[in-house]
N, C-alpha and C positions, 0 to 999 in steps of 0.2 A: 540621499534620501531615497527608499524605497518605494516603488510607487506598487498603488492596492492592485491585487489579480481581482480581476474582472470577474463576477460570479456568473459567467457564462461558463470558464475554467473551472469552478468547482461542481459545475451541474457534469462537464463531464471526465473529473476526474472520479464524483459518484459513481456515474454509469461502469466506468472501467472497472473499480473497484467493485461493484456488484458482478460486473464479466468475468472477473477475475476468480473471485466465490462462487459465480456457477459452473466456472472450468473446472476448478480444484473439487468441486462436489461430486461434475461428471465423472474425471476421474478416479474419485477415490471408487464412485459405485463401479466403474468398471472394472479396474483390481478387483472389489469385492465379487463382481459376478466370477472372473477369472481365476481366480482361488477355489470360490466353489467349483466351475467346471475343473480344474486340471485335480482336487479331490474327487469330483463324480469319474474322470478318466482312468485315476489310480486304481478305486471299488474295482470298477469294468474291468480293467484288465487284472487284477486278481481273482475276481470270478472267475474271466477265460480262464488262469492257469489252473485255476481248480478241477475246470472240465476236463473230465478222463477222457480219451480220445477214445473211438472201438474201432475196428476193423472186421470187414465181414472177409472172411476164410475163402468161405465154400458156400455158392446157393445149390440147393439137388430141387433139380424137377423133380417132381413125380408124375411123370403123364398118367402111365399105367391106373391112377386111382382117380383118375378124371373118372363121371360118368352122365353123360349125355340124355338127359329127361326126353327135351324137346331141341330140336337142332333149328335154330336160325341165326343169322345176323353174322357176325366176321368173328373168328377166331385168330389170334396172331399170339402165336407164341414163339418164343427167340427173337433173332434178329427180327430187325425191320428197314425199309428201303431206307430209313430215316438216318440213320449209324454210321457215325464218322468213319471213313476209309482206315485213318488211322487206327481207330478204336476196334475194329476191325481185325488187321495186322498182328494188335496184340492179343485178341483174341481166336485167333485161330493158330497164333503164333511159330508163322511160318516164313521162310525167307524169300516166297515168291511174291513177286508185283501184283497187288488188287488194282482190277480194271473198274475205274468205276462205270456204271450202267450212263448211255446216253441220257439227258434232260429228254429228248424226243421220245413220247414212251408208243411201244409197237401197238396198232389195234387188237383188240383180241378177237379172234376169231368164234 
């Protein structure tokens, strides 16, 4: 003879069974979010391919067509102390050693 389950066991086989439906719900929404992002991912990177790349050639100064109203404040054209050494290198593009300038900077006289 079988003896009766205790409906203490069905209160939480309920429970599990609801845990169980809210796992499988969680899950499904996360696929779904997952789906949409790796479709928002594919968009994105077809647009990158689409973008033409440019290249700039040549910049020309034209100092000569500068023309000076009122002279104050800094002027810095070209380099600047700021220009990576290497960057530098290739822009002078020469096979001597750049010293970089000490941190200590001299007073000015």
């Amino acid at each position: 003879m079988q003896q009766p389950i205790h409906p203490y066991y069905h209160h939480i086989e309920r429970n599990l069974q609801a845990l169980w439906d809210n796992q499988q719900q969680f899950m499904k929404q996360m696929e779904d979010k997952l789906l949409a992002l790796e479709n928002e991912n594919s968009q994105l990177k077809e647009r990158i391919n689409q973008i033409k790349p440019f290249t700039i050639e040549n910049i020309n100064y034209k100092i000569q067509e500068l023309t000076v109203q009122q002279l104050s404040g800094t002027l810095n054209i070209g380099m600047s102390a700021l220009t990576d050494s290497e960057e530098i290198k290739k822009w002078l593009n020469t096979d001597s050693e750049y010293v970089e300038p000490s941190a200590d900077p001299q007073p000015m006289e």
